[in-house]
N, C-alpha and C positions, 0 to 999 in steps of 0.2 A: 418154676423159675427160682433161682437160687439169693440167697437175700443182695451178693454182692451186684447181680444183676439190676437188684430192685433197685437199690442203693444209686444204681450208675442211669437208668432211667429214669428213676427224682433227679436227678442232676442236670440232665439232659434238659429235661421238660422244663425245668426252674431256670436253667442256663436261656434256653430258648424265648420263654416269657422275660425275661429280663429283657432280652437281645431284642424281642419285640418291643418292649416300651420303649426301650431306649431307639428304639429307627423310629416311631411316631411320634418324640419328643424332636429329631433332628427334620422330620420332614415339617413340623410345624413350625420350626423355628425356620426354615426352605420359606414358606408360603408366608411369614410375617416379612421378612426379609425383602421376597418378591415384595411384597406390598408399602414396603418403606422406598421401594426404587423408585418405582411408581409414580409414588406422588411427589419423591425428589423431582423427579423430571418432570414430572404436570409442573409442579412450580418457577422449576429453572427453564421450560420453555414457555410459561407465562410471563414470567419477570424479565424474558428478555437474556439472560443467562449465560445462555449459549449463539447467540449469535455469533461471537466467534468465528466460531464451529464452521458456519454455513461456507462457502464457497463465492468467490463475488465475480461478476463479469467483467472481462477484460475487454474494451473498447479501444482498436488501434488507428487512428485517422494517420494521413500521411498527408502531410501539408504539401500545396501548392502555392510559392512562390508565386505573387503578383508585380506587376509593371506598376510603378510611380506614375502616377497623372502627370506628363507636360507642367504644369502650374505647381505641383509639390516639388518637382524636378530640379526647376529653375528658384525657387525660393530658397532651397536647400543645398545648389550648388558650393555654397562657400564654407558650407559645413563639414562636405564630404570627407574630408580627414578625421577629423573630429569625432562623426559616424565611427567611422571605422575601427577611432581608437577606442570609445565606447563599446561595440560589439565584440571585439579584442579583448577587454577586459572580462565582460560578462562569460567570454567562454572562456577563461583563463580561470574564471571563478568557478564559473558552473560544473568543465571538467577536466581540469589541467591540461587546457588546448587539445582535449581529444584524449588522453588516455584516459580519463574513466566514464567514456560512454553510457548512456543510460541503457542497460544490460538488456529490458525488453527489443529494446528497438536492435539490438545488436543481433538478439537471436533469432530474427526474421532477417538477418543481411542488410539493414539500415544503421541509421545514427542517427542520436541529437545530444549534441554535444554541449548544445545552449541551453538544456534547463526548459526550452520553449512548450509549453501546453505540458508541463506537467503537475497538474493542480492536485496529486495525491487521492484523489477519488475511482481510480482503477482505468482512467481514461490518460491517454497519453495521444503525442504527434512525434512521426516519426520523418526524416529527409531521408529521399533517395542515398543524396551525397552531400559533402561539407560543406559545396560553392550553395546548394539549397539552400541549407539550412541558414548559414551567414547574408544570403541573400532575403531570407525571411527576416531575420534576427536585423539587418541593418533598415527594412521597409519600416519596421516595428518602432524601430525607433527615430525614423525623419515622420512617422504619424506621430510620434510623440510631440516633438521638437515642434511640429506642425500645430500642437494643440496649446502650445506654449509650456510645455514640461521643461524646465531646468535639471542638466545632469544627474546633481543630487538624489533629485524628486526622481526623476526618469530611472532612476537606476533601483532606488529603491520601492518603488513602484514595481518592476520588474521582477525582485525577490520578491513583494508580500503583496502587490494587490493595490497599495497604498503607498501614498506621498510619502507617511513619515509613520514611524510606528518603532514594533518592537521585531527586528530584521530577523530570517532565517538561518543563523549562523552569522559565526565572526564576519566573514568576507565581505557581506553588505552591511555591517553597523556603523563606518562611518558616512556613509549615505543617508544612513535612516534615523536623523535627530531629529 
């Protein structure tokens, strides 16, 4: 073998032993690595983290309008405009009289255009049709009126849960002193 030969196989071999430490420095720094993901995610699925993440279930009830009792009928007969302009308002508020539907119920071929059972927890109620819904939306509120709720109260009640508070949007805050 001639020396430029030898010369070129030191090189090789030196080349080679380099080229091996250095892949055993990158595959250790591979397996520290895996090992810091690890326990990132051990901790951020302990601590709660990623919930996010997860995927939630969607519950869709479709409400059934009920008949007023005789006795709530006749007590409330004097009010019946009045009902009306109340529920009138709430969907004027809820969704511009109908154009901005609440999109689940839309894309099953329903509507609620009143806001009605939708408490934000992945649970919603959906009407066949508008005379439904307004027919629910108006029982809702002569059971109010029935309980002795004042419009105010009734209305703001409606956005949040409660008589009087801190309302869901401008629309209901002067109701909700």
């Amino acid at each position: 073998m001639t020396l430029k030969m030898k010369i070129a196989v030191a090189r090789t071999k030196l080349f080679m032993n380099n080229l091996h430490k250095e892949a055993q420095k990158i595959a250790l720094a591979v397996i520290i690595l895996e090992y810091i993901i690890a326990i990132g995610y051990y901790q951020a699925e302990k601590n709660g983290y990623l919930e996010f993440l997860e995927s939630k279930t969607i519950y869709i009830e479709t409400a059934q309008a009920k008949e007023l009792s005789q006795k709530l009928k006749k007590s409330t007969e004097n009010v019946i405009s009045d009902t009306e302009r109340i529920a009138d308002t709430i969907y004027t508020i809820e969704s511009t009289q109908g154009k901005n539907n609440y999109s689940k119920c839309e894309a099953i071929g329903e509507v609620n255009g009143i806001g009605y059972g939708i408490p934000g927890d992945g649970k919603y109620v959906c009407f066949k049709n508008h005379a439904e819904e307004m027919k629910t939306l108006k029982n809702w509120i002569e059971t109010k009126k029935s309980q002795g709720m004042e419009e105010k109260e009734l209305m703001c009640f409606y956005n949040t849960g409660h008589k009087s508070g801190e309302p869901n949007g401008e629309a209901y805050r002067e109701y909700c002193q």
